[in-house]
N, C-alpha and C positions, 0 to 999 in steps of 0.2 A: 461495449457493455459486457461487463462480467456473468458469464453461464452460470461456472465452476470453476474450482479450483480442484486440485488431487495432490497431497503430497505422503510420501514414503521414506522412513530410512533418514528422517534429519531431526538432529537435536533429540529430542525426547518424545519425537514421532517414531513409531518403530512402524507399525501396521500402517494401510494407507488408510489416511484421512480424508474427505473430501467434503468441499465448502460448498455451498450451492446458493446462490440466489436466487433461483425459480422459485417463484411464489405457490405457492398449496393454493388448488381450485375449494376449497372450504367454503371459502366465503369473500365477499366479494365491496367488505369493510377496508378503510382510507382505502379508496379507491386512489387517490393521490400520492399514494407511496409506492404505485408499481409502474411497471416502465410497459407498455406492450410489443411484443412482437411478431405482431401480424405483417408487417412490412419486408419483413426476413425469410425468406425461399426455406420451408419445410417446418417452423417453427408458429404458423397462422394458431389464435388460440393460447400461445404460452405468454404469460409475465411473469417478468422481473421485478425482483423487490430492489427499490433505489438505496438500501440501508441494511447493514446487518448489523446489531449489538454481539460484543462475544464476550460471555461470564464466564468466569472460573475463578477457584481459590491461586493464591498465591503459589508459583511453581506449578501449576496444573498445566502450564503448555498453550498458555492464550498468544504470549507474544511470539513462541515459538511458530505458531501457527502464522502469523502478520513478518516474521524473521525467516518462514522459508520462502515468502509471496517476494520479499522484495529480494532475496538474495536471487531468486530465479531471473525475476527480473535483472536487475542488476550485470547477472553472468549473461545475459543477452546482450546488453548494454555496453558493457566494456569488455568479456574476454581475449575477443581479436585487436582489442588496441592496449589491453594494460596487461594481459599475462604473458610472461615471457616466455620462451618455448622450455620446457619442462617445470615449470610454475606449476603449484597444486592449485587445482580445481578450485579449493574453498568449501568442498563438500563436508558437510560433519556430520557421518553416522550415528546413531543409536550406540548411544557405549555399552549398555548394561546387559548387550546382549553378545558378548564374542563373535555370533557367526554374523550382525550385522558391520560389523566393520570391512569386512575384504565386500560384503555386497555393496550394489548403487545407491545412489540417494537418486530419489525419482518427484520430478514436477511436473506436473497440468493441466495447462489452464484451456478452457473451452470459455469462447467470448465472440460479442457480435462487429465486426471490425468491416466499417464500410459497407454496412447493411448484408453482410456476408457471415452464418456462422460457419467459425474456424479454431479447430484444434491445434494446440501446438504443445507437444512433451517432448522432456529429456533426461536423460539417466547417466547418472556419474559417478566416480569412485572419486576416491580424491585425488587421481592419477590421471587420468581419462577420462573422456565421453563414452557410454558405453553405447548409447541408444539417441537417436535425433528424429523425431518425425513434425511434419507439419502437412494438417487433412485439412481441406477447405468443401462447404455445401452450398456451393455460387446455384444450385437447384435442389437443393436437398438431398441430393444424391452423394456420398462423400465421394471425393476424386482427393488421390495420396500424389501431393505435392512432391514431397518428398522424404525418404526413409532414409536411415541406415545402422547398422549392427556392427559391433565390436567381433569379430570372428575371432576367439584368443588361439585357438590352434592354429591359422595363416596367417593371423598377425597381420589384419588386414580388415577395413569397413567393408562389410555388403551392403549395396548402395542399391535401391531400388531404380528402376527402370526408369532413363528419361521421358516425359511425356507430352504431348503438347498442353496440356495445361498450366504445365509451370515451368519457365523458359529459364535455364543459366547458362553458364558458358563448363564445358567438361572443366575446363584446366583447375578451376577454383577449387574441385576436387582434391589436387594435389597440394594444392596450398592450403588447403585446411591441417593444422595443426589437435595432436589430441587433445589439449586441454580449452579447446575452441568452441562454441554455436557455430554451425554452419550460419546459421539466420544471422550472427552476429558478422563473421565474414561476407555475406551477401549483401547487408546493410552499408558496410563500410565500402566495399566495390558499385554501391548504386545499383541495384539492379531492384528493379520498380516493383519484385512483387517480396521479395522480402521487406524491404521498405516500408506497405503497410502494414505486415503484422510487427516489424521493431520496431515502430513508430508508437503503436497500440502500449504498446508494453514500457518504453523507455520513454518515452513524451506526455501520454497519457494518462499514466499510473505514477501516483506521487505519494511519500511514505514521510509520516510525521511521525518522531519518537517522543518520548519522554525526555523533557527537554534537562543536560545535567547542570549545564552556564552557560546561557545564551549568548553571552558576550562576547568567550573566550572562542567560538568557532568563526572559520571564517569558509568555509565548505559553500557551495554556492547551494543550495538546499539549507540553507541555514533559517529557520523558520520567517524570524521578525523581517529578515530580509525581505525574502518572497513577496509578503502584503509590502515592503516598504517599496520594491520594485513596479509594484501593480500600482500602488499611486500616482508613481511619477507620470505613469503613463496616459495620464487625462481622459481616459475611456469610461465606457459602458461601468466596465468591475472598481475601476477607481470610485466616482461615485456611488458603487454600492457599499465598497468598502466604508468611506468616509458616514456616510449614512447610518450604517450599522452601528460603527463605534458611539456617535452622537447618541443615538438612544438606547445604548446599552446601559447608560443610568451611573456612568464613570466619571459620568462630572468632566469628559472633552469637548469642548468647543471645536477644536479643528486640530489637523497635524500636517507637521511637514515631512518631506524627505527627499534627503540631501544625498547626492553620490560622489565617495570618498576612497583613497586608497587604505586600508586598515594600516595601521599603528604600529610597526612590526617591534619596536621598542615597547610599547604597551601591553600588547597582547601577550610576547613571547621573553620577557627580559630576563629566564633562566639560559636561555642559546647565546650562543659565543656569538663574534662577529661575524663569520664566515656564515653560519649555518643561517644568521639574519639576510645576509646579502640572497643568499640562494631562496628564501621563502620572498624576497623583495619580486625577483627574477619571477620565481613562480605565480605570483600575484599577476605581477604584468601582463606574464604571455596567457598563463589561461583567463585575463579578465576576472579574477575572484577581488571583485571590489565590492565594499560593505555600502552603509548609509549611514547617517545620522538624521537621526528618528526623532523629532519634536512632539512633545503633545502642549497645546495649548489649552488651559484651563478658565481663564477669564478672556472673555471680549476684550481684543484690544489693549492688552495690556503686558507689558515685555515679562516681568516679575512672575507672571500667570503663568511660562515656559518652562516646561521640563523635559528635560532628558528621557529616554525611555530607559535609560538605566535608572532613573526617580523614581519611576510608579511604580507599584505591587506586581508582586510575582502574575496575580491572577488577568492587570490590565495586559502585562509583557505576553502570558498566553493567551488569552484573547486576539489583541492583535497577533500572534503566531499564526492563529487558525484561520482568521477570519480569509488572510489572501489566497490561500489554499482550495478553501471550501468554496469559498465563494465562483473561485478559476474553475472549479471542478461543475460546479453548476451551468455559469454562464456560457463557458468553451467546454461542452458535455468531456467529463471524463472520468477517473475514479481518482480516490482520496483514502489512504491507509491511516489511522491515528493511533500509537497506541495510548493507552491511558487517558483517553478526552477529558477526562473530571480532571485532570492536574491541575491545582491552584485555581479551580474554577466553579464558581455555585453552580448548583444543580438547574435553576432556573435560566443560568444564561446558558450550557450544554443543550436544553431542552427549546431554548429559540434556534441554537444552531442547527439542531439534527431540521426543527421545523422549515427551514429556510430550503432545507435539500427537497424537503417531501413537495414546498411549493412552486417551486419550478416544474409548472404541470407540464409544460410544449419541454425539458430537456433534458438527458437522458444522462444524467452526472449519477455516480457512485459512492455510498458511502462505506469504509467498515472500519469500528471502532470496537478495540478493547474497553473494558468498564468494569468497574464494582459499584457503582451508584446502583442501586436496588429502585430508587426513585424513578430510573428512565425503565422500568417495568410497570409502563402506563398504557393501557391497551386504547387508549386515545390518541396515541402518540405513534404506537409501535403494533405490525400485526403482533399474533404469534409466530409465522412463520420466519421473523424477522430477531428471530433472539436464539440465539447459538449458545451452549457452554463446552468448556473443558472440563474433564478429571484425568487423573490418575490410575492407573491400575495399579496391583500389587505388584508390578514388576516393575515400576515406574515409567508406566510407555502412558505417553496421551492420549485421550478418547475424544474426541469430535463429533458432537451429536446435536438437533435440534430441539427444541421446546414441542413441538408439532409433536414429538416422540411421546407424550404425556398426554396426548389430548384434552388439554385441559379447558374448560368451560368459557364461553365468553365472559361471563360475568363474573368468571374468578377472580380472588385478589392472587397477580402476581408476585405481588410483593413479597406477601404472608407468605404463600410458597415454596416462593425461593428462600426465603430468609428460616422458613421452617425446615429447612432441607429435601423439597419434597420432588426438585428438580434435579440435585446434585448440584457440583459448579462450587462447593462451600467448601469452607475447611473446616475438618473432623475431627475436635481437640476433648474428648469424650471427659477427660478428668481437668480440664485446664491447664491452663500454664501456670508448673512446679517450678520452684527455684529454693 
């Protein structure tokens, strides 16, 4: 379960930002949308909000905010198996400030992992790791797993002090490369306790964009996949899946789905032969094989069959979401989306977020980018549970809560926000000249 987040020094973050899901003791309204964490060593007394909404005007830094979570991620995930040694980092400072460019870009995340909370940051240039820490409070006491510093004058990490706490083997030290996670390294050699926090992070935490052509991807994160995957599988989430779509009022009867190797002719027929044969190769050995996705319309009736490239944009993301959100519920985890309204009514986003809050026994994540002013329903959403972005004059992003306005139980959010009384808007004082 996600504490917080922290990030610094990336994209259009210049200052650090930090995200929080701790619920504000205010009030003690949808009690169903917090998670507790009296079962957590040191944390008795705090909740979690299972949802955060995050507003902002266009360019304001919302999805940069959801683009630093999962690149942090991600560099856990794969540095020690996909960057080559001298490969850049991936880091992207602040441009519009000169001196943040030679500085780090910095990420962290604090979260409850095995009933354990545990911090884990890192800090990088586009060259190097500059900083690695991971603090665990298995008693609420923190005990420092493990540290280390970029020392530029010996040209060398200071490594904090082994301890019996958190057991590795020295050598991995030497084989850690600079553009590397140690955690990423420690994960890939097994050793059990990096394992669960890169588990937390790269298994757990799943990122949905804005989709451009769902068809033409074949990435194994590929949305309509995912729910097409969770079908096959005849369980608990299959059945939910199947359930949901039914009465989403889409006019499906049922759906199938079929597991297929992709079309490499179809998908890609601007690549020569060569370049087809290598994407064939690559299909096989990493398993990136698709589905073909039926939805049926009429009982019983062949004609009633379509394609999921037939239906609307809105049915294609819907089912996108549903396997996702639904994974993230049942097998407690978190779920990133940005722009949830895409191709979507605001009443069917508004049973989705509902389906997270009612899973009252399980402790799944939600946070979504939004400009639907609609889901500013304080029957739906605390206050504590709505975020926006702005701008500064120098164009760095601001990261702040609703809670920051105090504003009324029985205020319209709506008006508010739509009034500019929030910020979060775009500021267009004489309109759009042409």
């Amino acid at each position: 379960m996600l504490i917080e987040f922290k990030v610094a020094n990336y994209r259009s973050i210049r200052a650090e930002q930090t995200l929080s899901m701790v619920a504000s003791n205010y009030s003690d309204e949808l009690a169903q949308n917090l998670i507790s964490c009296d079962h957590v060593p040191g944390l008795k007394g705090t909740k979690l909000v299972k949802a955060v909404a995050l507003y902002g005007a266009n360019a304001s830094g919302k999805s940069n905010i959801v683009a630093a979570l999962r690149f942090f991620a991600e560099f856990v995930r794969d540095s020690a198996t996909k960057l080559q040694p001298g490969a850049p980092t991936g880091a992207q400072p602040f441009k519009l400030d000169p001196a943040c460019l030679t500085q780090p870009s910095k990420f962290e995340i604090t979260a409850v992992i095995k009933g354990i909370r545990t911090l884990y940051g890192i800090e990088m240039t586009r060259e190097r790791v500059t900083s690695e820490y991971l603090v665990a409070y298995p008693k609420g006491r923190p005990q420092v797993w493990f540290e280390r510093d970029w020392d530029a004058a010996k040209g060398k990490y200071k490594w904090s002090k082994l301890t019996e706490h958190f057991k590795h083997d020295a050598f991995m030290r030497d084989m850690l490369r600079p553009n590397v996670a140690f955690l990423s390294l420690g994960a890939q050699l097994s050793q059990a306790q990096f394992l669960t926090v890169y588990e937390a992070l790269s298994d757990r935490l799943n990122f949905i964009d804005v989709p451009k052509n769902i068809h033409s991807k074949i990435e194994v994160d590929c949305p309509p996949w995912k729910t097409a995957a969770a079908i096959t599988l005849g369980n608990d989430l299959s059945d939910a899946i199947l359930s949901a779509v039914k009465n989403a009022d889409i006019g499906v009867k049922a759906i199938s789905a079929r597991e297929i190797e992709p079309d490499v002719d179809e998908l890609w027929p601007q690549y020569d032969d060569a370049m087809k044969d290598a994407l064939r190769t690559r299909i096989r050995e990493q398993g990136l094989l698709s589905f073909r996705i039926k939805f049926q319309h009429l009982d019983g009736i062949e004609t009633g069959t379509f394609d999921i490239s037939e239906e609307s944009l809105g049915t294609q993301r819907f089912f996108s979401l549903l396997g996702p959100l639904l994974a993230a519920v049942i097998q407690p985890g978190g779920l990133v989306i940005d722009e949830i309204e895409t191709s979507l009514h605001p009443k069917l986003i508004h049973r989705l977020i509902e389906i997270v809050f009612q899973a009252s026994n399980k402790r799944g994540q939600l946070l979504f980018t939004t400009h639907n002013p609609l889901l500013l329903d304080q029957t739906l959403l605390r206050r504590d549970q709505i975020w926006f972005t702005e701008k500064d004059q120098e164009g760095a992003t601001r990261l702040y809560p609703l809670t920051d306005f105090k504003p009324r139980k029985d205020e319209s959010l709506v008006k508010g926000y739509l009034a500019g009384r929030y910020g979060g808007i775009p500021f267009i004082p004489e309109g759009l000249k042409f």
